[in-house]
C-alpha positions as CSV (number, residue, x, y, z in Angstrom):
1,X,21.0,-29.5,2.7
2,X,18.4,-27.5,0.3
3,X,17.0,-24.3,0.5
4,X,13.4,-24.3,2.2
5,X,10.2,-22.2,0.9
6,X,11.1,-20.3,4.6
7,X,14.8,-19.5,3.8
8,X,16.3,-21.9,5.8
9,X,17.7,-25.4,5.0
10,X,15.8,-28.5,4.9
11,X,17.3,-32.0,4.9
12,X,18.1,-33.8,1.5
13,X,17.7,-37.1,1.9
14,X,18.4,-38.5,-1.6
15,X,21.6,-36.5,-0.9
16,X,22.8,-37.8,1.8
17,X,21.9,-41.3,0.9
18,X,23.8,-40.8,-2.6
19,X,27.2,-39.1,-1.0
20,X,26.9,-41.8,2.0
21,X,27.1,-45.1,-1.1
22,X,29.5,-43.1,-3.1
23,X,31.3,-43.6,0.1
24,X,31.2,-47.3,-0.2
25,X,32.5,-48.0,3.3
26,X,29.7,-48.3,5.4
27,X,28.4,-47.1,8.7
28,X,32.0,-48.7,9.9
29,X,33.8,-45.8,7.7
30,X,32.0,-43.2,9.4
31,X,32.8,-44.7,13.0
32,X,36.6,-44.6,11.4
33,X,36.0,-41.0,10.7
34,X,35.4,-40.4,14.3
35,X,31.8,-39.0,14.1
36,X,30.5,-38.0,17.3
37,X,27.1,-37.2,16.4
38,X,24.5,-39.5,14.4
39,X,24.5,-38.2,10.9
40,X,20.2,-37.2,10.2
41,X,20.3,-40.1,7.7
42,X,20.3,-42.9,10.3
43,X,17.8,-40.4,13.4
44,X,14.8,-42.3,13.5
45,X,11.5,-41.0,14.7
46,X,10.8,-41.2,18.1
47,X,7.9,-43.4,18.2
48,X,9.5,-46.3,16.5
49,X,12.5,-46.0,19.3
50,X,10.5,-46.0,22.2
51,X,11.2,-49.2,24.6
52,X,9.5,-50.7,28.0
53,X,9.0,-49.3,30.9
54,X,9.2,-52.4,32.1
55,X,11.7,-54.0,34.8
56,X,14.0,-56.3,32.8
57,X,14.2,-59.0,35.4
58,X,9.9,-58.7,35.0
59,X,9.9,-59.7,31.7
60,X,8.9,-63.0,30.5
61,X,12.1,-65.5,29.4
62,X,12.2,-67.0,25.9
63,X,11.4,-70.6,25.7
64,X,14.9,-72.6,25.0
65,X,14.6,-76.0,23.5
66,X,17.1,-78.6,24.0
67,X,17.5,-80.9,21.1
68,X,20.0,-83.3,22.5
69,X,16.6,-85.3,23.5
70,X,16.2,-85.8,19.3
71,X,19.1,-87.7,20.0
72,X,18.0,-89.5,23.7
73,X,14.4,-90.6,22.7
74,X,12.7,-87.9,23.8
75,X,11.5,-86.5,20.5
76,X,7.6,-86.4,21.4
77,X,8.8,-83.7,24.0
78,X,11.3,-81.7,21.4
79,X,8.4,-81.8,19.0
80,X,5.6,-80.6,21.4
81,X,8.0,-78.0,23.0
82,X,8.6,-76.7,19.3
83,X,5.1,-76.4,19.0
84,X,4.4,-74.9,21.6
85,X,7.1,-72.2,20.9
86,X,5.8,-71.5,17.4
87,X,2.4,-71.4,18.2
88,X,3.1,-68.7,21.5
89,X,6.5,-66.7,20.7
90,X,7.4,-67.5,17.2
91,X,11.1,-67.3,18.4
92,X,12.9,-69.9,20.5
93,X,16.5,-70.6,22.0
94,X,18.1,-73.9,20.6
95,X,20.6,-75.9,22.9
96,X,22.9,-79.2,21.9
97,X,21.4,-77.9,18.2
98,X,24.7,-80.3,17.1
99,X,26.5,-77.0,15.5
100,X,30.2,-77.0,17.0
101,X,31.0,-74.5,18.9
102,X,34.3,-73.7,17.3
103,X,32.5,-73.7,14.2
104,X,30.1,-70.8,15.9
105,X,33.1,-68.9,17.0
106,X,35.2,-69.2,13.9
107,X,32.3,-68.0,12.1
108,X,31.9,-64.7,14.4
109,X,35.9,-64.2,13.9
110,X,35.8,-64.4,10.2
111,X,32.6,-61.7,10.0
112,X,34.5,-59.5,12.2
113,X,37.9,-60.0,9.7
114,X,36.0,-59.2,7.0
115,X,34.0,-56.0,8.5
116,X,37.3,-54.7,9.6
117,X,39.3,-54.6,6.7
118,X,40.6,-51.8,4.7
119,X,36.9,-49.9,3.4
120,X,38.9,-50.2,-0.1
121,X,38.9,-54.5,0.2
122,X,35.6,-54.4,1.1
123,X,34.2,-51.2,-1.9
124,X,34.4,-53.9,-4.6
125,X,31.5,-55.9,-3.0
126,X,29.6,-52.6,-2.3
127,X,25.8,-53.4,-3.7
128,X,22.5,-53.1,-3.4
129,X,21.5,-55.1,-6.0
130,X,19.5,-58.1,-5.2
131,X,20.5,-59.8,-8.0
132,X,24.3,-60.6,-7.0
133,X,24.7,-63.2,-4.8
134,X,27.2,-61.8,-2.9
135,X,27.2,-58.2,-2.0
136,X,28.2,-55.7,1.0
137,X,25.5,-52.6,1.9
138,X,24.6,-51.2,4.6
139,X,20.9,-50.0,3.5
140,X,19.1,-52.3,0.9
141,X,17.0,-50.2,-0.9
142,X,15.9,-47.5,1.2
143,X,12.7,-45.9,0.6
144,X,12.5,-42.3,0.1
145,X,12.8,-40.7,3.4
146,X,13.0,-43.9,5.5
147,X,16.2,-43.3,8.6
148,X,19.3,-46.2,7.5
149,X,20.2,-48.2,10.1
150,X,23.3,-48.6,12.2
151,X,25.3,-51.6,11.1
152,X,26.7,-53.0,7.8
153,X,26.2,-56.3,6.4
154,X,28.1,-58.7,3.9
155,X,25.0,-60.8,2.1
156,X,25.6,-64.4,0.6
157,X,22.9,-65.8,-1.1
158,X,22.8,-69.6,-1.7
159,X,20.2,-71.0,-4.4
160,X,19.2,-75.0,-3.9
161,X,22.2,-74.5,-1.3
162,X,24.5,-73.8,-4.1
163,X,27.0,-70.7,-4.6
164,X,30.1,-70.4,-6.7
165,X,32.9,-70.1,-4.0
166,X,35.1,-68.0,-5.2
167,X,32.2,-64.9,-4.8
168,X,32.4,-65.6,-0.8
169,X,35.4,-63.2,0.2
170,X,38.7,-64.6,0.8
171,X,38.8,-63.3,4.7
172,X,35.7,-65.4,5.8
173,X,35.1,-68.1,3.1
174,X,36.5,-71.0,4.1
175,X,33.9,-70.3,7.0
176,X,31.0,-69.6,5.5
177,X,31.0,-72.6,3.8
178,X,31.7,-74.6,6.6
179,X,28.8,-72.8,8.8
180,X,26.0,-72.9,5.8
181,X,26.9,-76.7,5.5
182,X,26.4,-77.2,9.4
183,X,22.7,-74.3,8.9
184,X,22.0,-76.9,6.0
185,X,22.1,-80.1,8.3
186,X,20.1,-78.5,11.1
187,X,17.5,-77.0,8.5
188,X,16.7,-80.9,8.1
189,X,16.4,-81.2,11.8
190,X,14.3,-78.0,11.8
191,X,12.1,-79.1,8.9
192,X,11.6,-82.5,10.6
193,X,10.6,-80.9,13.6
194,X,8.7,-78.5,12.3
195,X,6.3,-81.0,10.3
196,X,5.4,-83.4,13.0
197,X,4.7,-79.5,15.3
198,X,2.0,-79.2,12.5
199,X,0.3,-82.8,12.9
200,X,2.4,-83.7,9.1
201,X,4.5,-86.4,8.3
202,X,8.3,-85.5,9.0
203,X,9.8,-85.4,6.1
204,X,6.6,-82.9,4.6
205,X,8.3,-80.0,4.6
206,X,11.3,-81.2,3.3
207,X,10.0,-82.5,0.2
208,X,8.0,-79.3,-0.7
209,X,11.5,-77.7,-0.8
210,X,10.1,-74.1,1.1
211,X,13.6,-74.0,2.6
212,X,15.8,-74.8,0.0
213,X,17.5,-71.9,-0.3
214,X,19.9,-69.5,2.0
215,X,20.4,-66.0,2.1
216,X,23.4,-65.5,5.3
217,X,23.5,-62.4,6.9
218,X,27.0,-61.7,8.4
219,X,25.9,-58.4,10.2
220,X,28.7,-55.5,11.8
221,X,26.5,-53.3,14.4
222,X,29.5,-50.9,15.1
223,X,29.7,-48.7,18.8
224,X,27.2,-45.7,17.9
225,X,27.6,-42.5,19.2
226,X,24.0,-41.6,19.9
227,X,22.5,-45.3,20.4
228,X,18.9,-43.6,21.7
229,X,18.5,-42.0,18.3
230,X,18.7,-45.0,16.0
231,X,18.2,-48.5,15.6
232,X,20.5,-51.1,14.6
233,X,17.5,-53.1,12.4
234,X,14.4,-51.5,12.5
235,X,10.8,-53.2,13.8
236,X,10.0,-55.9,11.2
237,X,9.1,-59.5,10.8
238,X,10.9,-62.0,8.8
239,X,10.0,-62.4,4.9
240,X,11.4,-66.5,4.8
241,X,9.9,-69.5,6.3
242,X,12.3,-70.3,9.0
243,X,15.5,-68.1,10.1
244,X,18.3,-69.4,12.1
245,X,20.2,-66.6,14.1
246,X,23.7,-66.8,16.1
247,X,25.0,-63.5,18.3
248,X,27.7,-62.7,20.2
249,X,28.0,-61.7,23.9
250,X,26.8,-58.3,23.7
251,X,23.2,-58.9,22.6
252,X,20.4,-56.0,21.8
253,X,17.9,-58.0,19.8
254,X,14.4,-57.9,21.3
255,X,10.8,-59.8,19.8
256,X,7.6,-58.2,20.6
257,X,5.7,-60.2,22.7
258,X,2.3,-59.6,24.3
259,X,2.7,-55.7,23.5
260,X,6.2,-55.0,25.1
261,X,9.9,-55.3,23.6
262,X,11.1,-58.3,25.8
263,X,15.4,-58.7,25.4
264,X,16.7,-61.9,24.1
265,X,19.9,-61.8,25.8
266,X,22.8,-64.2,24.1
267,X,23.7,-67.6,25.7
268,X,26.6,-68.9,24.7
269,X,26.8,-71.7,22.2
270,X,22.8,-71.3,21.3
271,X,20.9,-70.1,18.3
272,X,17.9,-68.9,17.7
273,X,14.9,-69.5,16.3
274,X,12.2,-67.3,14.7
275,X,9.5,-68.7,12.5
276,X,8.8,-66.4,9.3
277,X,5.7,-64.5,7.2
278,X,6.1,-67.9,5.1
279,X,5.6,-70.4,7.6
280,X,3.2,-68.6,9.3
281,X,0.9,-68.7,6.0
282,X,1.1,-71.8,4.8
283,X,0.5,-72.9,8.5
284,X,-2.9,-71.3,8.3
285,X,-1.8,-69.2,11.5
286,X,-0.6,-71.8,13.3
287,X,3.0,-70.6,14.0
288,X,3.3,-66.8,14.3
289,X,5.9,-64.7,13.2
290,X,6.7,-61.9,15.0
291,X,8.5,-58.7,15.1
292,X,11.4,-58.3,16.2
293,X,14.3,-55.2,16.5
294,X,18.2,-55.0,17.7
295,X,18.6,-51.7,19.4
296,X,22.1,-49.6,18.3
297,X,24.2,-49.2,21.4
298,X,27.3,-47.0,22.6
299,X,29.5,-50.4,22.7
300,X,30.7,-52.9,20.2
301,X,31.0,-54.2,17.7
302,X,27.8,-56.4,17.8
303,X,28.5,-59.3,15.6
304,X,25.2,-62.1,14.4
305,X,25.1,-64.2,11.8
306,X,21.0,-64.9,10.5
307,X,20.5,-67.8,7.9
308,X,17.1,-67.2,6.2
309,X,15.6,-69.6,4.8
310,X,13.9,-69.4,1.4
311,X,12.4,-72.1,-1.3
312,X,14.3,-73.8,-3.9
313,X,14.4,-72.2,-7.6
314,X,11.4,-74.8,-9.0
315,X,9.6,-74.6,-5.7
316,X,9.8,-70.7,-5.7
317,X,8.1,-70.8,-9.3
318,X,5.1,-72.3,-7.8
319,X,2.5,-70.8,-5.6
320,X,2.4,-71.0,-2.0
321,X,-0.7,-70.9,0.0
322,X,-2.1,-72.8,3.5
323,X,-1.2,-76.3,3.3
324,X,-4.1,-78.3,2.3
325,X,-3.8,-80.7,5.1
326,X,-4.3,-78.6,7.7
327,X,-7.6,-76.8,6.5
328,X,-11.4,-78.1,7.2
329,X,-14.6,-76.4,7.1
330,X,-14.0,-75.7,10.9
331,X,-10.3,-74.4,9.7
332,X,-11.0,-72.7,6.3
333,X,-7.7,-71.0,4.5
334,X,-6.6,-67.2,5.7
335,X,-4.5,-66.5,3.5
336,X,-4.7,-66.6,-0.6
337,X,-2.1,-67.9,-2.9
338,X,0.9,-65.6,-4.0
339,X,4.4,-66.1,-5.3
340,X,7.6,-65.9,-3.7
341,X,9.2,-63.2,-5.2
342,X,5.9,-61.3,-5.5
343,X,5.4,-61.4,-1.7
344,X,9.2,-59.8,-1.0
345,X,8.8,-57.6,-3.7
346,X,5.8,-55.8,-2.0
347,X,7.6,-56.0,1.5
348,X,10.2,-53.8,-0.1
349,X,8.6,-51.5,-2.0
350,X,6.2,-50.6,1.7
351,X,9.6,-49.9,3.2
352,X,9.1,-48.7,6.8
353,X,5.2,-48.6,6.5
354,X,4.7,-51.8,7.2
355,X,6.3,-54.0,9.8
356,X,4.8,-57.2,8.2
357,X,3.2,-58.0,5.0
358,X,0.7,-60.7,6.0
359,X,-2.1,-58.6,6.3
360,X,-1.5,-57.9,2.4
361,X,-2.8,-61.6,1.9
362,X,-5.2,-62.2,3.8
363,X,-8.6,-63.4,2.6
């Protein structure tokens, strides 16, 4: 706290932020510590935490896609129902996806193993720079008096789907490689998929490389004392092209869909998918991306894993921009051209004042 011009004491933000990553344990470490109240850092204003009045069993159910019928000549139905999907929600559930489900679970154990070791294993990895490809935070670059967020996260970035093993942490390596190889073979899928959804040839997508590249999420939403007063990932829409998410049984994420927070409660053995800014641009509008949130809660831990999909290093170098095939004079271009990194860099640098930065390049 600092003095105020009344005499009293105002909140120092840059404060806590600084003696919270000195810390370099997390929002785990202060659960450890046994807080009982939610530190001022992580309150968020009131209007971003209000939900629905609505009746849960009222609101309208997420469109689930089952992809065994790729596999029992029933694409043409896959296909339109992915469409479909993309064009209306933006997000859908994905059934007989071919993932194993021991894979899955391994993958959730070995998130957890890392999240819960010793804060002094995990300090070494304790970043917020962008540039390591492997890094632990909380918080990525906070924005002066934005609230944090309730959860931790260990970040493994994977250019052209390439990363030097021995950065991934002993405790859950050997499976994150084995669930980025299984994200990689259903990106193909995804891409195909997603190309013929857009009137293109199937492998279009694919050869303009726009999801080359992972970044994998392993997020820790730890049991929060004062769930109504933060947010375990603020309102925000998806700076990649396509993101593949898996949760656990507890659940909390919620989309915004026709003006209300509608729950996407987990199903066992599914992902999800949410189509990103990206896509939704160089699909002239056709897919949407949304917004979307996960709510903090008083029990846990909540454990997801979200693959975001980015382009390749050469493809990233270019610009991106509508496809060409897709415009006419009755369907002129929305958006203008940009770079890759350009378009995250001023996603970041809005912070919390803007939930998406499509409006930024718009014609």
């Amino acid at each position: 706290m600092v003095l105020s011009s009344n005499g009293g004491y105002a909140y120092d933000w840059a404060k806590a932020v600084k003696e919270f990553d000195e810390a370099k344990s997390g929002v785990k470490g202060l659960v450890d510590a046994g807080v009982t109240e939610l530190p001022r850092l992580f309150v968020h204003p009131a209007e971003h935490l209000r939900s629905n009045p609505t009746d849960p069993a009222l609101q309208p159910e997420l469109p689930t896609i089952d992809f065994a019928g790729l596999r029992q000549g029933r694409r043409r139905v896959v296909v339109e129902a992915v469409r479909r999907a993309s064009e209306e929600w933006g997000f859908f559930r994905i059934v007989n996806h071919g993932v194993p489900r021991q894979t899955m679970d391994a993958m959730l154990e070995a998130v957890r193993r890392f999240h819960e070791q010793p804060a002094e294993e995990k300090a070494p990895l304790y970043s917020d720079d962008s540039r390591r490809r492997v890094r632990f935070n909380s918080n990525s670059a906070l924005r002066e008096n934005d609230a944090a967020s309730w959860r931790d996260i260990l970040t493994c970035v994977f250019n052209d789907d390439e990363i030097d093993h021995e950065l991934i942490p002993e405790a859950c390596r050997m499976e994150v490689l084995e669930y980025v190889e299984r994200m990689i073979e259903l990106r193909e899928t995804m891409a195909e998929v997603m190309s013929e959804a857009l009137g293109l040839p199937k492998g279009y997508l694919s050869e303009i490389e726009c999801m080359k590249s992972e970044a994998m999420a392993c997020l820790y939403y730890p049991v929060c004392p004062e769930p109504q007063k933060t947010l375990g990932t603020p309102k925000h829409s998806d700076t990649t092209f396509l993101t593949l998410l898996m949760q656990d049984a507890i659940g909390g994420l919620q989309i915004l869909h026709g003006g209300q927070w509608v729950n996407v409660p987990p199903v066992p053995g599914a992902l999800i998918a949410n189509i990103g800014d990206l896509m939704q641009i160089i699909s002239n509008d056709k897919f949407i991306s949304v917004e979307h949130r996960v709510v903090a809660q008083p029990v846990g831990p909540r454990i997801s894993v979200a693959c975001f999909f980015t382009p390749s290093m050469s493809a990233a170098a270019k610009p991106f921009g509508p496809i060409k095939e897709l415009l006419s004079d009755e369907n002129p271009a929305i958006y203008r051209e940009f770079m890759f990194r350009d378009y995250c860099q001023y996603y970041k640098i809005k912070g919390q004042d803007v939930s998406s930065a499509l409006p930024h390049y718009k014609i």
